[in-house]
Structures are given as structure tokens and as C-alpha cells.
DOLUMFI-759867 format. One record per residue (C-alpha): x, z, y; residue number from 1; residue in one letter. Coordinates in nm, 4 decimals, decimal comma, padded with zeros to 6 digits. Each point is the difference from the previous one (the first is absolute). Example, Ala and Ser with C-alpha at 12.3 -4.5 7.8 and 13.67 -1.06 7.14 Angstrom:
<atoms>
{xx: 01,2300 zz: 00,7800 yy: -00,4500 romar: 1 kefi: A}
{xx: 00,1370 zz: -00,0660 yy: 00,3440 romar: 2 kefi: S}
</atoms>
This chain:
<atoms>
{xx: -00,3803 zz: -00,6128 yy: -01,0367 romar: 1 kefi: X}
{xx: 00,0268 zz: 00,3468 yy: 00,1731 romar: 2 kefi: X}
{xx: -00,2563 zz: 00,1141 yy: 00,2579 romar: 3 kefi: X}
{xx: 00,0518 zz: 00,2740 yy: 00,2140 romar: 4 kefi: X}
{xx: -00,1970 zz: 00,1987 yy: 00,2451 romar: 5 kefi: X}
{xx: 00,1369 zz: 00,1474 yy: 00,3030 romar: 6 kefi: X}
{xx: -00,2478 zz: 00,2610 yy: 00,2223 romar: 7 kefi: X}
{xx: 00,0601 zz: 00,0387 yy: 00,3714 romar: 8 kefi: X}
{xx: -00,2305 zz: 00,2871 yy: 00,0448 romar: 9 kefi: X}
{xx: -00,2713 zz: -00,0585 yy: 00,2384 romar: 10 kefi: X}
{xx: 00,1052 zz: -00,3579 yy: 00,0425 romar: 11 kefi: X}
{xx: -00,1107 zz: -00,0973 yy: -00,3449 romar: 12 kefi: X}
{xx: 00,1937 zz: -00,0944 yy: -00,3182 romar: 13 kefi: X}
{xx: 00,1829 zz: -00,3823 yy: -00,1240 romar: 14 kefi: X}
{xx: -00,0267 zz: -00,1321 yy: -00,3306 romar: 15 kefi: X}
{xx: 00,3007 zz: -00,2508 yy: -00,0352 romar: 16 kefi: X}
{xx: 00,2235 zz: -00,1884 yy: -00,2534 romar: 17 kefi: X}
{xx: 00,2873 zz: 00,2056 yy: -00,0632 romar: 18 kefi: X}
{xx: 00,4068 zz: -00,1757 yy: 00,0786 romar: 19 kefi: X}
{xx: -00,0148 zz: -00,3267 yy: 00,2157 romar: 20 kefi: X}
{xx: -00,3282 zz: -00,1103 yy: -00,0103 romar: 21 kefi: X}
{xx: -00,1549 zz: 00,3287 yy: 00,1601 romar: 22 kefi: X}
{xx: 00,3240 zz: -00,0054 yy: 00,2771 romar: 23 kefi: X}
{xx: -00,2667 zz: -00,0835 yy: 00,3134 romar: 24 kefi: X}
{xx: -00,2970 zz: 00,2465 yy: -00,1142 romar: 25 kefi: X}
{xx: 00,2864 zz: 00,2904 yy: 00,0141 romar: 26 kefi: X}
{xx: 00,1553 zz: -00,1459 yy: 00,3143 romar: 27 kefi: X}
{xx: -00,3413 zz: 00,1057 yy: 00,1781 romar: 28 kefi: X}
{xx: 00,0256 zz: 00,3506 yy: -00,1244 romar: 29 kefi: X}
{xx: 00,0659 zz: 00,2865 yy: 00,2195 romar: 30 kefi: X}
{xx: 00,2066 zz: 00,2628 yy: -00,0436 romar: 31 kefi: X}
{xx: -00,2350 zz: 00,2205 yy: -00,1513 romar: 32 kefi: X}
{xx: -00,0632 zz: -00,1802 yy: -00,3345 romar: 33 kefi: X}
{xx: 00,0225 zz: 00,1478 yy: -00,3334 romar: 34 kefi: X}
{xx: 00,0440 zz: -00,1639 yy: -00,3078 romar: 35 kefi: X}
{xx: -00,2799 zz: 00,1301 yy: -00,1919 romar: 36 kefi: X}
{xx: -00,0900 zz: -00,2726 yy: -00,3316 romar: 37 kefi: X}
{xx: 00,1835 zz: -00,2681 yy: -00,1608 romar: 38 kefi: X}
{xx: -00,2205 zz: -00,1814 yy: -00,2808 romar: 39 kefi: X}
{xx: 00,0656 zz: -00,3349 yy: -00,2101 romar: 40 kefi: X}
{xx: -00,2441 zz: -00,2663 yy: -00,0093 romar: 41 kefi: X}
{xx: 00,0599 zz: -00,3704 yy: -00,1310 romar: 42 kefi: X}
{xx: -00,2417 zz: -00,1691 yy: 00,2961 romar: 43 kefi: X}
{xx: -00,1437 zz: 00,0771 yy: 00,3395 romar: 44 kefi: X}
{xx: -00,3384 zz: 00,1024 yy: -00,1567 romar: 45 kefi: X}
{xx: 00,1565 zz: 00,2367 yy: -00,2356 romar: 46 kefi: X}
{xx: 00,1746 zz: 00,1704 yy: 00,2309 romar: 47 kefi: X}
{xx: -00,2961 zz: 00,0596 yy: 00,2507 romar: 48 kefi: X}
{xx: -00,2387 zz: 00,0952 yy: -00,2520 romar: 49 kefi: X}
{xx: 00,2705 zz: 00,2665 yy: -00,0872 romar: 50 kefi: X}
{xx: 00,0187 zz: 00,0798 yy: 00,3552 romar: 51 kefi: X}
{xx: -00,3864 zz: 00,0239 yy: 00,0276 romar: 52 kefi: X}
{xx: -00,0216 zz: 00,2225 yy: -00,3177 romar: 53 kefi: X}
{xx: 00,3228 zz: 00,2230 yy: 00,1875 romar: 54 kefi: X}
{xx: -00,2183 zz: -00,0015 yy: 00,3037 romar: 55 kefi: X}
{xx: -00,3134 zz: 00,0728 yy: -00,1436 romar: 56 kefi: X}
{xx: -00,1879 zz: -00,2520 yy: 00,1328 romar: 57 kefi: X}
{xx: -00,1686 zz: -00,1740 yy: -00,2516 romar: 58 kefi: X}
{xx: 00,0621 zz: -00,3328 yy: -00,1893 romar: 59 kefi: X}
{xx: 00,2317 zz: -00,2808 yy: 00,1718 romar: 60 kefi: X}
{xx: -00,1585 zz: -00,3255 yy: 00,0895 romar: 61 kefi: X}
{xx: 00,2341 zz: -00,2772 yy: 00,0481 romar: 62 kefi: X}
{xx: -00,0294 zz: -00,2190 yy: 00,3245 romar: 63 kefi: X}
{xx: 00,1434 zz: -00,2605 yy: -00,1286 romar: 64 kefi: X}
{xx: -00,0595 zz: 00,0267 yy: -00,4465 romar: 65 kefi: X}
{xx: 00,2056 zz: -00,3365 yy: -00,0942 romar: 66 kefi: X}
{xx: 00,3262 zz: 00,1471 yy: 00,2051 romar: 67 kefi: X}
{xx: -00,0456 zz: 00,3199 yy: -00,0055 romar: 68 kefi: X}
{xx: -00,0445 zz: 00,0496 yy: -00,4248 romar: 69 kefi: X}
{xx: 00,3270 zz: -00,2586 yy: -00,0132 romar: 70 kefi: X}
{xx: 00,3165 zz: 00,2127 yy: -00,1317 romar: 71 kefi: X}
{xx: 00,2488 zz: 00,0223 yy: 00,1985 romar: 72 kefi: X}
{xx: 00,1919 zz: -00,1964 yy: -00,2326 romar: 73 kefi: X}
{xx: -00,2397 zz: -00,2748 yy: 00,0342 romar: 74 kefi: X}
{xx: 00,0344 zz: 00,0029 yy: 00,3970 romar: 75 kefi: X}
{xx: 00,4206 zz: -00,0391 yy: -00,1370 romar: 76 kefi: X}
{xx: 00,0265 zz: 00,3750 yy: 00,2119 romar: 77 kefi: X}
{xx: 00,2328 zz: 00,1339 yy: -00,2745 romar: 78 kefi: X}
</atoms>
């Protein structure tokens, strides 16, 4: 599924699910946010540990490892 990650400036960035899914995270953006990454990633945990690696802040750990390293597909998301 399609990430993307939106920076409001000094009010921080959102990582979200691209189309539907990510509809309320972008809802709570202000005016100010840019588009600034889109990345594909088949689970939750693939997708933050790309995030991390974008970021720069080290290796991922999952909260919660059963859900989180579930595809998408699994969690019937696509």
C-alpha cells in the first residue's frame, strides 16, 4: 500500500496511508503541508522501518510484532 509523508514545517511531519484509509490523518493537516515522500510497503512494520531509515533514526521496533509484520493483505486492507 502507498505511504506518504506530509511536513507542516515547525509543526512536525504525518506519515499516513495514502487514498481512503489515510482521509482523517490529512483532515488534521494545516494549510501549510507539503507532500514530500510516497513509499510502498506490504505491512505496517515495513513501512515504518522505511520511514525510520527516511528519517534517519535508526532501526524500527514494532509495538505490537504479531500485527504490525501482518501484510496488509492479511489484515484484508487491499
Amino acid at each position: 500500500m502507498l505511504h506518504e509523508l506530509w511536513d507542516e514545517g515547525e509543526e512536525g511531519k504525518t506519515f499516513c496511508l495514502a487514498g481512503p484509509r489515510g482521509d482523517g490523518a490529512r483532515a488534521l493537516l494545516s494549510e501549510r503541508a507539503r507532500l514530500v515522500w510516497t513509499v510502498e510497503a506490504a505491512s505496517y512494520f515495513d513501512a515504518m522501518t522505511l520511514y525510520y531509515q527516511r528519517m534517519g533514526w535508526g532501526t524500527y521496533t514494532a509495538e505490537h510484532p504479531e500485527w504490525d509484520r501482518q501484510t496488509y493483505a492479511e489484515h484484508g486492507w487491499e
